[in-house]
C-alpha positions, 0 to 999 in steps of 0.5 A: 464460469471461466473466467476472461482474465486473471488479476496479473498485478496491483500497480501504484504510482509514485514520484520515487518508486524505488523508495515506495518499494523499499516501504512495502518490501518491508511492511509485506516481505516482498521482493523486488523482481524488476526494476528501473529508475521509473518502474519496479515490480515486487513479488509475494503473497500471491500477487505482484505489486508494480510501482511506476512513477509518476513525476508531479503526483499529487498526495491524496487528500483523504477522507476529504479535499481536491484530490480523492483516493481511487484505490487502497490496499488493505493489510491483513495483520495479526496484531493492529497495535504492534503491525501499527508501529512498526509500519510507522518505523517502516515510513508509513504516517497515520492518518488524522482521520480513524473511522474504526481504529479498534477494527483497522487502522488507516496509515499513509505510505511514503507516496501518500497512498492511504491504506488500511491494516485490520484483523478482520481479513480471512486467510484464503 
C-alpha cells in the first residue's frame, strides 16, 4: 500500500514557545530550525517538534477535570529514575497521578502538556 501522506511533524501549543522549546531541546537534544516570537520548530530523532503559541491556554487538567489532554508524547529513556530527575531539573513537574510508576512515569512540561518516559519503547 502507498501511503497518502507522511507524518511532517508534532505541533504543541504553548503560551511562551521559546521557553517550552528550550525544555525539549534539553530533554530530547533537538535543535531549533526556526523560529519567531509566536512559533519554532525543532529538529532530531526523526521528526520535527513545532511549538506555536497560543496565548490564554489553559494547563490540561489531567486524569480528570474540565479540560482534557487530547494528545501526549511518550519519551523513551534507558533509565526511568535518573531520565526522571533530570527532566525535572530540565522544568518538567511530576504529575499527582502515577498509574504505573515502575513501567513509565507521567511528568508535566513547562506549557502544562502531560507526557510520558517509560523503558519499555522499542528503538525502530
Amino acid at each position: 500500500m502507498t501511503a497518502i501522506a507522511r507524518l511532517g511533524a508534532v505541533a504543541l501549543d504553548a503560551p511562551d514557545p521559546a521557553r517550552l522549546a528550550r525544555f525539549y531541546c534539553e530533554a530530547l537534544d533537538l535543535q531549533v530550525i526556526f523560529e519567531n516570537d509566536s512559533f519554532v520548530a525543532l529538529k532530531g530523532a526523526g521528526v520535527l517538534l513545532t511549538i506555536q503559541q497560543v496565548a490564554d491556554l489553559p494547563p490540561v487538567t489531567w486524569p480528570e477535570g474540565a479540560v482534557p489532554k487530547q494528545i501526549h508524547l511518550d519519551l523513551a529513556v534507558d533509565d526511568l529514575d535518573s531520565s526522571e530527575k533530570a527532566l525535572l531539573t530540565a522544568g518538567a513537574v511530576k504529575a499527582a497521578t502515577q498509574p504505573a510508576p515502575d513501567r513509565w512515569r507521567v511528568l508535566i512540561d513547562p506549557a502544562g502538556h502531560p507526557f510520558c518516559i517509560t523503558t519499555l519503547i522499542p528503538e525502530v
